[in-house]
ROSEKE-674182 format. One record per residue (C-alpha): residue number from 1; residue in three letters; x, y, z. Coordinates in nm, 3 decimals, decimal comma, m for minus. Layout:
BEGIN
+------+------+---------+---------+---------+
| resi | resn |    east |   north |      up |
+------+------+---------+---------+---------+
|  NUM |  ALA |       X |       Y |       Z |
...
+------+------+---------+---------+---------+
***
This chain:
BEGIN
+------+------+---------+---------+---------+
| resi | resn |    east |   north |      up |
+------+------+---------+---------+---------+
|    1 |  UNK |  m3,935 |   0,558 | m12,845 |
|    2 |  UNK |  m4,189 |   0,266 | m12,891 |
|    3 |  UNK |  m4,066 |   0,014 | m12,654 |
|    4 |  UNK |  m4,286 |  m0,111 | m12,410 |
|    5 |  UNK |  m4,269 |  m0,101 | m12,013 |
|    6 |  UNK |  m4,412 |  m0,276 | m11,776 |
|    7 |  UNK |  m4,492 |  m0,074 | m11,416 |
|    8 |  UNK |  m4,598 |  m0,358 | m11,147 |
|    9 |  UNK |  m4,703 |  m0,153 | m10,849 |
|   10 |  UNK |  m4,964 |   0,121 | m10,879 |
|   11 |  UNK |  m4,851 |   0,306 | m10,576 |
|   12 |  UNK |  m4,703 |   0,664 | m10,558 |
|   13 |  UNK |  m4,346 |   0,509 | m10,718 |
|   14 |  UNK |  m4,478 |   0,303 | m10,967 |
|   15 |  UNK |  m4,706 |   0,584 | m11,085 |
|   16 |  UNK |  m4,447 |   0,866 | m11,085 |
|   17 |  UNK |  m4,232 |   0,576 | m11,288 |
|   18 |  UNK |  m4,510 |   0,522 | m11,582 |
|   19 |  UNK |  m4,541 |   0,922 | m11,590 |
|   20 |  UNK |  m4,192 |   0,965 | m11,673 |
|   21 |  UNK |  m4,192 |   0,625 | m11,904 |
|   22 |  UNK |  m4,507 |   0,751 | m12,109 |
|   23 |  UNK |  m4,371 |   1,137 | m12,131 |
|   24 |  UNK |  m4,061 |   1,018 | m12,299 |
|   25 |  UNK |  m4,246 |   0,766 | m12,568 |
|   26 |  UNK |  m4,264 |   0,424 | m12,417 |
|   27 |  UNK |  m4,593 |   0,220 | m12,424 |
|   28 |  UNK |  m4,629 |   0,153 | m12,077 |
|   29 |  UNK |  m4,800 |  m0,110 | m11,894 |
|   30 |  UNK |  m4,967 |  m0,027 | m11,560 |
|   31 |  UNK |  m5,017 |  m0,384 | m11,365 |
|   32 |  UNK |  m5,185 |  m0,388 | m10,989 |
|   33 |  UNK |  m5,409 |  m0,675 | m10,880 |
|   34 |  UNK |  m5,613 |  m0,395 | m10,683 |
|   35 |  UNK |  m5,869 |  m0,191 | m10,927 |
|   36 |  UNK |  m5,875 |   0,121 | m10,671 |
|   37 |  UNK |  m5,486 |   0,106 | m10,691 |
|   38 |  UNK |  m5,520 |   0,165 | m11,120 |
|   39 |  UNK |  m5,785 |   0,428 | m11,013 |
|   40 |  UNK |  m5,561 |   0,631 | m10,822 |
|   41 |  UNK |  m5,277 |   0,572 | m11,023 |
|   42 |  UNK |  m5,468 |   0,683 | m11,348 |
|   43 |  UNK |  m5,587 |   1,032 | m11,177 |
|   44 |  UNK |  m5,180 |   1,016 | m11,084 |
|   45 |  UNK |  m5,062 |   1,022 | m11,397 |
|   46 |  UNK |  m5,265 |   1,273 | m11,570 |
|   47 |  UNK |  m5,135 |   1,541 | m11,328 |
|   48 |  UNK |  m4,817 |   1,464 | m11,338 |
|   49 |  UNK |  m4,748 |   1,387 | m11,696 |
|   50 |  UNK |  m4,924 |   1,767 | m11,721 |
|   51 |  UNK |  m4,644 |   1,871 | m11,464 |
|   52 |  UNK |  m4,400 |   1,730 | m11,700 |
|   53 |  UNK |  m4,525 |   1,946 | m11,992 |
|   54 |  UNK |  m4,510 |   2,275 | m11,801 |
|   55 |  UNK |  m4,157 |   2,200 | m11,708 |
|   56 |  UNK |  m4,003 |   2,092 | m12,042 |
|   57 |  UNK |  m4,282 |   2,349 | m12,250 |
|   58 |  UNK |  m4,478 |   2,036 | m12,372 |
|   59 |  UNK |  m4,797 |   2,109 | m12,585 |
|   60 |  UNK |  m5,171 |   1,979 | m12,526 |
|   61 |  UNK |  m5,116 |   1,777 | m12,775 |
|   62 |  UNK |  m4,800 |   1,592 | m12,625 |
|   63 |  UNK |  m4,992 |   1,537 | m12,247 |
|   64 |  UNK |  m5,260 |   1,350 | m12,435 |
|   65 |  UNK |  m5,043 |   1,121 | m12,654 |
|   66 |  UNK |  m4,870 |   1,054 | m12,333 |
|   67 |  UNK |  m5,143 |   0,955 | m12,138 |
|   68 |  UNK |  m5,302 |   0,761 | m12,452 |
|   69 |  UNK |  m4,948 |   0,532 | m12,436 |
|   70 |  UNK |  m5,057 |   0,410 | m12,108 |
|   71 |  UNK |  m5,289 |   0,123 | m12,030 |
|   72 |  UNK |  m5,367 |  m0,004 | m11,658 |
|   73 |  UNK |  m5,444 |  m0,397 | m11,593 |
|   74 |  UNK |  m5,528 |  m0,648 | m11,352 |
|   75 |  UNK |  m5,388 |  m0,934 | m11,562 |
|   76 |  UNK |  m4,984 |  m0,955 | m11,481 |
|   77 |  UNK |  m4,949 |  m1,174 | m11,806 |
|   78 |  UNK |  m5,108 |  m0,872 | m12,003 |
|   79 |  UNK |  m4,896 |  m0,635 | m11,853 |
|   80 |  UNK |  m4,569 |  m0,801 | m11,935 |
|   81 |  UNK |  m4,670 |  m0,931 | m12,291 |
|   82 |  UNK |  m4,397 |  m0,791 | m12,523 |
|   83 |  UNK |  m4,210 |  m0,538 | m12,245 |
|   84 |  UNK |  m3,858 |  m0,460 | m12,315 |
|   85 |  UNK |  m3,814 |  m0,329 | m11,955 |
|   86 |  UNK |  m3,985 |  m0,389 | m11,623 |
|   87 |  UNK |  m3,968 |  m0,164 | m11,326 |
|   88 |  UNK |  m4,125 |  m0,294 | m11,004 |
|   89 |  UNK |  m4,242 |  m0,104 | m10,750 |
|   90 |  UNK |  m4,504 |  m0,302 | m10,493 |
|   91 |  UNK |  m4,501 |  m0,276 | m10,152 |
|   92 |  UNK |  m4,154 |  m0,296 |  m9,988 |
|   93 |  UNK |  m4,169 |  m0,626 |  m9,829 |
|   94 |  UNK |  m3,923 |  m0,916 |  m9,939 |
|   95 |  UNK |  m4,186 |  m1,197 |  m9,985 |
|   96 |  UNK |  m4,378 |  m0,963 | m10,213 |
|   97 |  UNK |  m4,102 |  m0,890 | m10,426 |
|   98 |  UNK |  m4,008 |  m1,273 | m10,438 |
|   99 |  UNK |  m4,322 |  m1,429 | m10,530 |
|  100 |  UNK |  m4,356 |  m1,122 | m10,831 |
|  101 |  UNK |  m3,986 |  m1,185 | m10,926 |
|  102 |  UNK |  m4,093 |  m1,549 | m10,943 |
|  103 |  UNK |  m4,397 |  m1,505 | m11,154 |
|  104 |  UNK |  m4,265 |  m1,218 | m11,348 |
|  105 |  UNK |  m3,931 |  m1,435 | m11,472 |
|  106 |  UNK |  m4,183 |  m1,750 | m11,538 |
|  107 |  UNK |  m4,405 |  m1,524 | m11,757 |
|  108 |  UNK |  m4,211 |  m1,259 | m11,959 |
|  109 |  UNK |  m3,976 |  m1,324 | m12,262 |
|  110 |  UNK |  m3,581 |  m1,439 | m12,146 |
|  111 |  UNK |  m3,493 |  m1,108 | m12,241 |
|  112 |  UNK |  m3,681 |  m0,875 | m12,046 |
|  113 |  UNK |  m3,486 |  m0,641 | m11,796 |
|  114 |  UNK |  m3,666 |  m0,719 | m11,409 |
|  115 |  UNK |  m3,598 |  m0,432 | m11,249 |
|  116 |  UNK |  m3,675 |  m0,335 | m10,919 |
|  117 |  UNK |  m3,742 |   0,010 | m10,754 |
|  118 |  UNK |  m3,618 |  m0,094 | m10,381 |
|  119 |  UNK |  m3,475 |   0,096 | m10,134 |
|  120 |  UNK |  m3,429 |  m0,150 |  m9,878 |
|  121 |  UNK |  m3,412 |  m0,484 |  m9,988 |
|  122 |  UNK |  m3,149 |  m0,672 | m10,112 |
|  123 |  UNK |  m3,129 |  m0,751 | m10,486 |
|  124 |  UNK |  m2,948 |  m1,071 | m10,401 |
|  125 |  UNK |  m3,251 |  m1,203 | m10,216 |
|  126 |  UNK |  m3,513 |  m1,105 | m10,449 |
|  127 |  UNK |  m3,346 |  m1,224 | m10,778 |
|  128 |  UNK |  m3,328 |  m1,574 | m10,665 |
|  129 |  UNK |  m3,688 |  m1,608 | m10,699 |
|  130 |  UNK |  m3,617 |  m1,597 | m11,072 |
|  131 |  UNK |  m3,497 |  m1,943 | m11,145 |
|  132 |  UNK |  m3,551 |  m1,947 | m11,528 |
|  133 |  UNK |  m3,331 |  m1,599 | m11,543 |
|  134 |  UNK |  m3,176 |  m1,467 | m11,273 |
|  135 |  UNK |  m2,919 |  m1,284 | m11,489 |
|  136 |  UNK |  m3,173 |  m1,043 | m11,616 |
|  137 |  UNK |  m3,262 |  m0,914 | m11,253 |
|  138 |  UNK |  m3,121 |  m0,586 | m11,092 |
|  139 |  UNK |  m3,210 |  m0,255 | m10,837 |
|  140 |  UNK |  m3,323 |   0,039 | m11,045 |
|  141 |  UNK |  m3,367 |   0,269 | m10,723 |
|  142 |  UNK |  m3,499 |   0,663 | m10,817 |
|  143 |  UNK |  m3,493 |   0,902 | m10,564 |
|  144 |  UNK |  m3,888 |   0,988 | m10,518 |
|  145 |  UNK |  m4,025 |   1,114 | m10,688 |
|  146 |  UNK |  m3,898 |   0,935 | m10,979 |
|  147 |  UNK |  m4,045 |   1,135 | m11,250 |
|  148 |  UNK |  m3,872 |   1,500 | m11,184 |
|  149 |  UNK |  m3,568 |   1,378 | m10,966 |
|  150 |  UNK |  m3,309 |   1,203 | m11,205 |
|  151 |  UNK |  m3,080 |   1,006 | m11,032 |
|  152 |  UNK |  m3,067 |   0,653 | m11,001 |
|  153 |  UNK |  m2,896 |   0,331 | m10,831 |
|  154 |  UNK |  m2,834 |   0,043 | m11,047 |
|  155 |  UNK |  m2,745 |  m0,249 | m10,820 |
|  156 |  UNK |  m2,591 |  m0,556 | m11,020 |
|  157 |  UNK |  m2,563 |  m0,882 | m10,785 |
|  158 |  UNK |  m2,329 |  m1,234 | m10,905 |
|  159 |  UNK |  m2,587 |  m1,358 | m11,090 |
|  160 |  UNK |  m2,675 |  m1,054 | m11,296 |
|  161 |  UNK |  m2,482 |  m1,059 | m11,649 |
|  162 |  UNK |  m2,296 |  m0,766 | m11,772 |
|  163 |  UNK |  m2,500 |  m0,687 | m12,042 |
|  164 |  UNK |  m2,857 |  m0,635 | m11,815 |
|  165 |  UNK |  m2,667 |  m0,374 | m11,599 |
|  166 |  UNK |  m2,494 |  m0,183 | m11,910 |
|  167 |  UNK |  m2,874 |  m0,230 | m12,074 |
|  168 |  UNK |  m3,001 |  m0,089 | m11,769 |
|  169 |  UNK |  m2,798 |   0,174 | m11,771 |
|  170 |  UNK |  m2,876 |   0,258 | m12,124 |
|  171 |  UNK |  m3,235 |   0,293 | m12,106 |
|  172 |  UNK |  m3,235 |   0,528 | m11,790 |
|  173 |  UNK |  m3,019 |   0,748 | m11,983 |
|  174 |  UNK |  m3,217 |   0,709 | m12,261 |
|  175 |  UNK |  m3,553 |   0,850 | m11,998 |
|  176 |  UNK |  m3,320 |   1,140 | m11,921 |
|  177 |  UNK |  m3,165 |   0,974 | m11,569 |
|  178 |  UNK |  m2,868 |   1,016 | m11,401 |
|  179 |  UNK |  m2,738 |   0,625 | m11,336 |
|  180 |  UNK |  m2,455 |   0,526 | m11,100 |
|  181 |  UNK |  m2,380 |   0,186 | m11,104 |
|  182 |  UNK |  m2,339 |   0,078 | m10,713 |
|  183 |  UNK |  m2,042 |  m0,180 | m10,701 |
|  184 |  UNK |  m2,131 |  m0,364 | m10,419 |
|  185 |  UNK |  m2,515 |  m0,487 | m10,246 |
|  186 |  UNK |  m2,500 |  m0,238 |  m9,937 |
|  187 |  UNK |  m2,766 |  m0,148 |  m9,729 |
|  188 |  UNK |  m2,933 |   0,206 |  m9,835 |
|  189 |  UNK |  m2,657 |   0,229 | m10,156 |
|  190 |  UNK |  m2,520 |   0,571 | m10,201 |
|  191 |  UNK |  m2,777 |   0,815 | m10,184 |
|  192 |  UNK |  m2,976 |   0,670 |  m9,881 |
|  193 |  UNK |  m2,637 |   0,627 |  m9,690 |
|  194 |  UNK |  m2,503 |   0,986 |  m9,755 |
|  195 |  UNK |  m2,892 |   1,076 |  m9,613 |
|  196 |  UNK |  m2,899 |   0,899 |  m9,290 |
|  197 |  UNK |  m2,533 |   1,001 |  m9,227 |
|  198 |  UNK |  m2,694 |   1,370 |  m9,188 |
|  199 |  UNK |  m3,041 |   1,253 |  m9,088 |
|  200 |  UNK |  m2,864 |   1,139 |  m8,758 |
|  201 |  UNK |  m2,666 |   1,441 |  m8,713 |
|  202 |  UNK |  m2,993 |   1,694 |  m8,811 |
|  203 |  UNK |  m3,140 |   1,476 |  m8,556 |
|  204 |  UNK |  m2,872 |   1,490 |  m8,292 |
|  205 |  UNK |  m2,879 |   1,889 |  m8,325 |
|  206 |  UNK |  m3,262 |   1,922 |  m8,235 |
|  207 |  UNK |  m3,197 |   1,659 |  m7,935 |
|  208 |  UNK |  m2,925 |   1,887 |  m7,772 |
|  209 |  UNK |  m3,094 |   2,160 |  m7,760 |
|  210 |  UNK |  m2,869 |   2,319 |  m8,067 |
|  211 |  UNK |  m3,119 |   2,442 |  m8,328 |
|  212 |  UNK |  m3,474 |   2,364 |  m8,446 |
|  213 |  UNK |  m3,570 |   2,164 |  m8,759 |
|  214 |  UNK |  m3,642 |   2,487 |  m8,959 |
|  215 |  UNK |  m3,332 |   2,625 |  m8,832 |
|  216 |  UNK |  m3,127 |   2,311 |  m8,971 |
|  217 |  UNK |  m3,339 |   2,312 |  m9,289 |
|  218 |  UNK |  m3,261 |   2,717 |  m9,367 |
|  219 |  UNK |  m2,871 |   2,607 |  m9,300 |
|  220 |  UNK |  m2,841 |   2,312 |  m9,540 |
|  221 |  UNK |  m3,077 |   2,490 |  m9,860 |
|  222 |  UNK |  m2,909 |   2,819 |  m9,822 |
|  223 |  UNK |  m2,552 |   2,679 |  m9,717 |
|  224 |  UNK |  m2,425 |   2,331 |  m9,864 |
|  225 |  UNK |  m2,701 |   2,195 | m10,016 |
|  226 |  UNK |  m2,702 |   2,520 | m10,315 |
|  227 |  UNK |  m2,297 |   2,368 | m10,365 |
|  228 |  UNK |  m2,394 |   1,970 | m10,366 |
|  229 |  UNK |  m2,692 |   2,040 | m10,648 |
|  230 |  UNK |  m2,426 |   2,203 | m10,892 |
|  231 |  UNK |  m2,060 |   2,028 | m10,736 |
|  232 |  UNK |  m2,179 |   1,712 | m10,507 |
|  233 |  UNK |  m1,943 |   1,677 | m10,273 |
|  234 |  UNK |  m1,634 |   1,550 | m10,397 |
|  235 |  UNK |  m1,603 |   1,847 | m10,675 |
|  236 |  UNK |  m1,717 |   2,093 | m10,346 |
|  237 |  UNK |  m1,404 |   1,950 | m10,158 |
|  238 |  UNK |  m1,179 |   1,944 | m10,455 |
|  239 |  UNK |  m1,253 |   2,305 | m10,522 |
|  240 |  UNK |  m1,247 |   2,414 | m10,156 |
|  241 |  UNK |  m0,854 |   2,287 | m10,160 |
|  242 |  UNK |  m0,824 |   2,579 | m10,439 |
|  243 |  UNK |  m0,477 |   2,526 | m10,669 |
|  244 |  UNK |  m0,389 |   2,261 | m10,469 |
|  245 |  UNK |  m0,730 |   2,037 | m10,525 |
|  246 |  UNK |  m0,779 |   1,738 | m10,320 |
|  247 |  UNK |  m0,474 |   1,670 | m10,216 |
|  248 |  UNK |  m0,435 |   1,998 | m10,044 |
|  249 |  UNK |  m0,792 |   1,976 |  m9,896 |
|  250 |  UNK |  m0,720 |   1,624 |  m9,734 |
|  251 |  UNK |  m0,431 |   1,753 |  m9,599 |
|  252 |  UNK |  m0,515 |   2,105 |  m9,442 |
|  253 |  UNK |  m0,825 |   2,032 |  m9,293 |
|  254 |  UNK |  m0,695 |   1,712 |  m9,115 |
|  255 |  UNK |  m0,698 |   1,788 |  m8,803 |
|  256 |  UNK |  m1,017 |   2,029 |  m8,861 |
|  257 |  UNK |  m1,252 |   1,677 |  m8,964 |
|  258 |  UNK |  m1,043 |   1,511 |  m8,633 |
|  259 |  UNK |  m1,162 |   1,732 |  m8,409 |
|  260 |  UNK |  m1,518 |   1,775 |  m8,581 |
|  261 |  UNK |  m1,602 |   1,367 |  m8,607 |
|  262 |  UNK |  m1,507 |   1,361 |  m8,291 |
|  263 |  UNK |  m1,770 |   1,528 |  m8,143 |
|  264 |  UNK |  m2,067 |   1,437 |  m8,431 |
|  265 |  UNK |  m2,312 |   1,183 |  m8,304 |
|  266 |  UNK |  m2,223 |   0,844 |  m8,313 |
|  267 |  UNK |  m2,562 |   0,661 |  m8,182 |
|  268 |  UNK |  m2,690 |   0,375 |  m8,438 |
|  269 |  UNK |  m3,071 |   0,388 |  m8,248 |
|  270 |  UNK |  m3,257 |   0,674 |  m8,166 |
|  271 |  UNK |  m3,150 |   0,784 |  m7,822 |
|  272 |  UNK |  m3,454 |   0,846 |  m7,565 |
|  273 |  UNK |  m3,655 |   1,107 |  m7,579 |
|  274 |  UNK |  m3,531 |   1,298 |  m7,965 |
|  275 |  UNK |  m3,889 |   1,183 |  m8,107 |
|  276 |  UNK |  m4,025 |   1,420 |  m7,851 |
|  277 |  UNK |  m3,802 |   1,661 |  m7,924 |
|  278 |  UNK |  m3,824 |   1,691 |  m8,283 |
|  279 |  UNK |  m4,220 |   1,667 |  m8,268 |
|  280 |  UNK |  m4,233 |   1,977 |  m7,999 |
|  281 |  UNK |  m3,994 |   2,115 |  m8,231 |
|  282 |  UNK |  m4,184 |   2,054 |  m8,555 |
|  283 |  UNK |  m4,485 |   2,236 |  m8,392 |
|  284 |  UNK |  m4,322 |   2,563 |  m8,449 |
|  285 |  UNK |  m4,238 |   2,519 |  m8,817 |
|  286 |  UNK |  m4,378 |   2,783 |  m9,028 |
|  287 |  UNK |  m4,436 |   2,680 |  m9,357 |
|  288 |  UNK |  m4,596 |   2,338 |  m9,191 |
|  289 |  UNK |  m4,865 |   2,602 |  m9,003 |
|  290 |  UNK |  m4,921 |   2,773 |  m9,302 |
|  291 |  UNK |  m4,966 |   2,450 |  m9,577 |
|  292 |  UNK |  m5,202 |   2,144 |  m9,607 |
|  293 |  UNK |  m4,969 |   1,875 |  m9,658 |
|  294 |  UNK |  m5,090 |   1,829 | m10,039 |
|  295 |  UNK |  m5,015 |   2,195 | m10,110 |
|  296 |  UNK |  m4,675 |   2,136 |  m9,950 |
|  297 |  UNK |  m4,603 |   1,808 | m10,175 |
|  298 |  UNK |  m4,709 |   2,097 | m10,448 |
|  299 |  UNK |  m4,475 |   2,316 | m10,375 |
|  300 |  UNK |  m4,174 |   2,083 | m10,361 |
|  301 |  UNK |  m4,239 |   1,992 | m10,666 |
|  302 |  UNK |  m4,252 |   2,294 | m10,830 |
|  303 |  UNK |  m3,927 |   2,427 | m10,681 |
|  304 |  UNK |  m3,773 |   2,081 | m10,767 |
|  305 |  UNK |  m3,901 |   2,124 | m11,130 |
|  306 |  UNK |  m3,695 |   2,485 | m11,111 |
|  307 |  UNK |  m3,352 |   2,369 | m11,002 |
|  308 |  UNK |  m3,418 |   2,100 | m11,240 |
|  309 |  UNK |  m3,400 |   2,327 | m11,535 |
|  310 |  UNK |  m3,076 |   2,470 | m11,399 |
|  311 |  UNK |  m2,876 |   2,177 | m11,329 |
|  312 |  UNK |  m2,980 |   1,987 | m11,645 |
|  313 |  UNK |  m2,816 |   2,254 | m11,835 |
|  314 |  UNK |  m2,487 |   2,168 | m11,714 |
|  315 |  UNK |  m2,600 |   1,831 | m11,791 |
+------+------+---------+---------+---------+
***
C-alpha cells in the first residue's frame, strides 16, 4: 500500500494494530517513550505477523517484508513524520490521551487522521486537546485483538468533519475491517454494550445458583453464538419470523420477550457476594485446569483465525 502509520502505544493493542498495518503494506511507525515497551512490542509483532501468514497462506518471504516495514521509536516527532493515519492506543486514561492528542495535532501534518483505539473514553473529551485540528480526530475501536478480529467502531463527534470519518472508514476497509460508523458518543458503543448486556445476565446465572461459567460458555458457542458469527442478531431474528420476517417475529414472540425481560437481571452494580461465586465457580473449569494462560491466549487465537476463514468468505 505504501502509506505510512503511525502506532502510539506499544502495548498489547497498539502492537496487534502495527501487525495488521505492516501485513497489509503500510510503513508503520511504532512510537512509545518506554524502550522495554518497543522491546516487547518488537518480539510481538514477529509472532503475530507469522500468525497472519499461516492464516491467509503467506510465504517467508512476505513475514519478513512485513516486519522490515516496521520501525519502533522513542521520538513522537519521528514517528508521525509523513503518516497518513494515526491509531493510538496508550494507556486508557483520559489525561493521557489529552496531552498525546495535544502534542500529536501540534506536530503532524493538518491532514493526518488522529485516531484513537478507546474503549472507554469519550472522543468528545479527548479531541479537544487538538486545538489546531480537531476535525481530523475520531474513535477507531477494534475488538482485541485487533489484528485477526475485524470489526470496528468509528465514533465521529461535532467537531469531526465528514470527510475524516468517510476517510476513516476507507482505510479500515482498505486493512480488511469490518467498520460501523456509531451515530452517537455512547458509553461502550455497540459491541461493548451488546457484551455487558449478557455479561450481567452470564453473571446473574452463576449468582443464582443456575449454571456454572463453563456451563454458560458450552450454551452460548454451541447455541447462539454459531448463528450471531454468520447472521448477528437482527438477520437471526428476521429469519426466526420465517415468511413473515421481522414483522412476524416482533409480533409472535411479544408476550414471550414480556415475560422473559421480566425476570432477566436488572442490577447496574455487582450484587454481594457473585465475585465469590463466579471465582468458586471458575475453580472447576476444565480447560482453565488443563492450560497455562499463554497456551490458552494460543488457542483462542487459533480457533479465531478458523472461523475467520469461514465468515470472510461470505464477506
Amino acid at each position: 500500500m505504501g502509506v505510512k502509520v503511525a502506532c502510539i502505544g506499544a502495548g498489547t493493542v497498539g502492537a496487534s494494530w502495527a501487525s495488521l498495518f505492516a501485513w497489509r503494506g503500510c510503513d508503520v511507525a511504532v512510537y512509545d517513550p518506554f524502550p522495554e515497551a518497543l522491546n516487547r512490542a518488537e518480539a510481538s509483532i514477529a509472532r503475530t505477523v507469522s500468525t497472519l501468514s499461516e492464516i491467509f497462506s503467506g510465504s517467508e518471504d512476505d513475514v519478513k517484508s512485513a516486519l522490515s516495514r516496521v520501525k519502533f521509536t522513542e521520538n513522537l516527532e519521528e514517528a508521525l513524520k509523513g503518516a497518513y493515519y494515526v491509531q493510538e492506543s496508550a494507556v486508557e486514561k483520559l489525561e493521557v490521551k489529552r496531552d498525546l492528542f495535544e502534542k500529536m495535532d501540534a506536530i503532524a501534518e493538518p491532514e493526518t487522521i488522529l485516531a484513537t483505539s478507546t474503549s472507554g473514553l469519550s472522543i468528545s473529551e479527548i479531541q479537544t486537546a487538538a486545538r489546531k485540528h480537531p476535525e481530523r480526530c475520531i474513535t477507531a475501536h477494534p475488538y482485541n485483538p485487533p489484528h485477526l478480529i475485524p470489526l470496528v467502531e468509528v465514533v465521529p463527534r461535532k467537531q469531526t468533519d465528514e470527510s475524516c470519518t468517510e476517510k476513516t472508514v476507507e482505510f479500515m476497509e482498505r486493512m480488511g475491517k469490518k467498520p460501523i460508523v456509531v451515530k452517537k458518543d455512547v458509553p461502550g458503543m455497540v459491541a461493548n454494550r451488546l457484551a455487558a448486556a449478557l455479561w450481567r445476565e452470564a453473571v446473574n446465572l452463576v449468582y443464582q445458583g443456575i449454571a456454572t461459567p463453563e456451563e454458560i460458555d458450552v450454551a452460548v458457542k454451541y447455541g447462539p453464538g454459531i448463528r450471531w458469527a454468520i447472521t448477528g442478531v437482527y438477520l437471526t431474528y428476521h429469519l426466526g419470523g420465517g415468511q413473515g420476517g421481522m414483522k412476524y417475529f416482533l409480533e409472535f414472540f411479544d408476550d414471550h420477550y414480556r415475560r422473559l425481560w421480566s425476570d432477566l437481571a436488572n442490577w447496574s452494580e455487582y450484587p454481594e457476594g457473585s465475585f465469590d461465586a463466579i471465582l468458586k465457580s471458575m475453580e472447576g473449569y476444565d480447560i482453565i485446569k488443563r492450560m497455562s494462560y499463554d497456551e490458552l491466549a494460543k488457542w483462542r487465537d487459533d480457533q479465531l483465525a478458523k472461523i475467520l476463514k469461514l465468515i470472510l468468505e461470505d464477506g
